[in-house]
N, C-alpha and C positions, 0 to 999 in steps of 0.2 A: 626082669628084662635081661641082665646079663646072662641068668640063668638056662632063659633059649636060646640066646646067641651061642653059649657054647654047646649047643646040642644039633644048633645047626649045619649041617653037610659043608664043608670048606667052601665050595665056590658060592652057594647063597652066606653065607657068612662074610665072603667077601666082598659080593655085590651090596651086602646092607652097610656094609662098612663106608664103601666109594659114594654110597647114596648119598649118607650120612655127611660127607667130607662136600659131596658135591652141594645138600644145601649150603654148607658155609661161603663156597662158593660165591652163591648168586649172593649172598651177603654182600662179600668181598666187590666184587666188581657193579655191585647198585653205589655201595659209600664213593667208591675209588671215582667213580663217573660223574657223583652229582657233588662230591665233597673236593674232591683233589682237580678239577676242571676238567671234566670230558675225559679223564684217563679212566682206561680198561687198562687193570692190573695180573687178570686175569684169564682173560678172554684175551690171545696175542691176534688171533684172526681179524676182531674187531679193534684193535689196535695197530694194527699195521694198517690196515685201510685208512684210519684217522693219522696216521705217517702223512701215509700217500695226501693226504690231501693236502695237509703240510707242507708237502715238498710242491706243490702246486702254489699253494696260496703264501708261502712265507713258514720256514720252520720255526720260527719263533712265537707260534702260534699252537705249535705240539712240543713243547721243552720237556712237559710231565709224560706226554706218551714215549719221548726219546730216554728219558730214566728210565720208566717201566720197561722197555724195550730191552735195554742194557741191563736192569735187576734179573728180569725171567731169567737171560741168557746165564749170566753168572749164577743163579738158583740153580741151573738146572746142568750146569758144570758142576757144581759142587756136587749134587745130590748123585750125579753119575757116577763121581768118582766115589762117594761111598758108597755107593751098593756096589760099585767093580771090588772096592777095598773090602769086604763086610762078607762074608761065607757065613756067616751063624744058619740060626733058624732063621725061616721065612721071615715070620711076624716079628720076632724079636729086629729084624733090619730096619722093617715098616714103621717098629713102635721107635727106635732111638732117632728118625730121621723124623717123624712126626712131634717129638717132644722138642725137637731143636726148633720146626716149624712154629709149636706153641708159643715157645719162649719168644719168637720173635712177635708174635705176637699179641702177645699179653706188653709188649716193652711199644707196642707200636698204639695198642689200645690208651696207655698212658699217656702219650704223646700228643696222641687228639684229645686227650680231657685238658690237660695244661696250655699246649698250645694252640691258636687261634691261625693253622695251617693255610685259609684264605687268603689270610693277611701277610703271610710269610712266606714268600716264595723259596728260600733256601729247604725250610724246613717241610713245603710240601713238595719239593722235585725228590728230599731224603727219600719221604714216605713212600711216595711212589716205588724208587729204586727199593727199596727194602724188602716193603710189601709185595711187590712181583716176585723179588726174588722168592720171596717164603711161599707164592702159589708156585714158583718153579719148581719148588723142594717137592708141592704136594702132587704133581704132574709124573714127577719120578715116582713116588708111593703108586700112584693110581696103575702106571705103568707095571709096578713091578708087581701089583697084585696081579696084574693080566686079566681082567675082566671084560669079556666079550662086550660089545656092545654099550660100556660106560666109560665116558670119560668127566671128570670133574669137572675141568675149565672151558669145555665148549659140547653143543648140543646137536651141532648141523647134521652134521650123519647121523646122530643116532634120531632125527627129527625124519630123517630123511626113511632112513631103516623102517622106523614106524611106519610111515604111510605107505611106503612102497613094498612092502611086507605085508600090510593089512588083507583079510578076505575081501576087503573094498576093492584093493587093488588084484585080488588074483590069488593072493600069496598065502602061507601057513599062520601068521602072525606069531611065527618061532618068536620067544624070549621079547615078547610087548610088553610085558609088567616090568621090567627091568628099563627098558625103552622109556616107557609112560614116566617111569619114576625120574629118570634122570632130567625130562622136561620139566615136569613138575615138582622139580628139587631146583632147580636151578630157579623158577618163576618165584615159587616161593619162598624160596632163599632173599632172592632180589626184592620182594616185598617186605620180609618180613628185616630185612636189613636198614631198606629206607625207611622207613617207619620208626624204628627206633633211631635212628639218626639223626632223622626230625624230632625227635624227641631230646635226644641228650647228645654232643656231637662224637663221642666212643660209643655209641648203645649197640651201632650194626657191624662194627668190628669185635666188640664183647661178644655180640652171639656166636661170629663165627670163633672165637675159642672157646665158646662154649659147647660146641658141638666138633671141636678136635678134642677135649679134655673126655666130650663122649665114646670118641673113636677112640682113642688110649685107652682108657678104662675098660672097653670092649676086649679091647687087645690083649690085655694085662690077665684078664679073666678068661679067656680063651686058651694062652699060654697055660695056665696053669692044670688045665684040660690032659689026659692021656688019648690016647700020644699024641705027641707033641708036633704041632703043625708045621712040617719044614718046607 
């Protein structure tokens, strides 16, 4: 597998990379929603809306969407400033800001096997805040690949792109495989997240490090490719 990844053309290289990143995704924000109380960690669109209703009905009612809120934001400070700070190679930027993502990760997956975050509201408003922040890190990644038409943490456009694109609608169906994947990365991400969550209460936060430890690993063997991807 690593094998064709490195053989494949840069921009399909990167678009399978974002795919990849984009299942975890829908991981991330099925747990964050039905685990951490209605918080999108993720998806800031659909979390700001559940703000908004908040500020209607009582904010003490979105306290874990007001952390998520504040995590992305700071995630996605921080990760600006290292890519502003960070001239290397391309991938090499991609891969140290995703390993820092992992870590938090893998520290956050622990948290939900020990901790009983239902029950503890200090320690799932942390989660929240943390956890967004590390999708905020991976928003800057997806950014800084520059891949048309994907983004990891929401699908509207590219939902939109699809259909209004399609020969249904008139159009060329330019870059639909690409399109199609990102929907059906995100749905079954979100399936395959809750699932194991119900299963074990870290199962749909494991997957998604397990499919960043794919994306590195990708990275890592790609690097090592002439020449060197900048």
């Amino acid at each position: 597998m690593l094998a064709k990844l490195k053989s494949l053309p840069d921009e399909d290289l990167h678009v399978a990379l974002v795919l990849v990143l984009t299942l975890g995704t829908g991981a991330v924000d099925a747990v964050s929603y039905f685990s951490l109380d209605h918080v999108f960690t993720a998806n800031m669109s659909g979390n700001m809306a559940l703000l908004g209703i908040g500020i209607a009905n009582g904010l003490g009612t979105v306290t874990g969407n007001i952390y998520a809120f504040g995590g992305f934001v700071v995630g996605s400070i921080l990760v600006g400033r290292f890519m502003h700070g960070h001239k290397g190679p391309f991938l090499r930027v991609a891969l140290e800001a995703l390993t820092a993502q992992l870590a938090i990760f893998i520290a956050l997956t622990v948290v939900l096997g020990v901790v009983d975050v239902a029950d503890h509201s200090g320690w799932r408003y942390g989660v929240c805040f943390v956890l967004a922040a590390a999708m905020g890190i991976q928003t800057g990644v997806a950014r800084h690949m520059s891949v048309k038409d994907v983004n990891t943490t929401v699908a509207t456009m590219t939902l939109h792109d699809l259909a209004a694109a399609s020969k249904l609608a008139g159009g060329d169906s330019t870059r639909w495989k690409r399109r199609a994947g990102v929907v059906l990365a995100l749905l079954g991400g979100a399936a395959i997240g809750i699932a194991l969550d119900n299963t074990v209460s870290w199962g749909g936060l494991a997957f998604t490090c397990l499919t960043t430890v794919g994306v590195i690993a990708a990275v890592i063997a790609v690097q090592r490719r002439e020449p060197t991807v900048d």
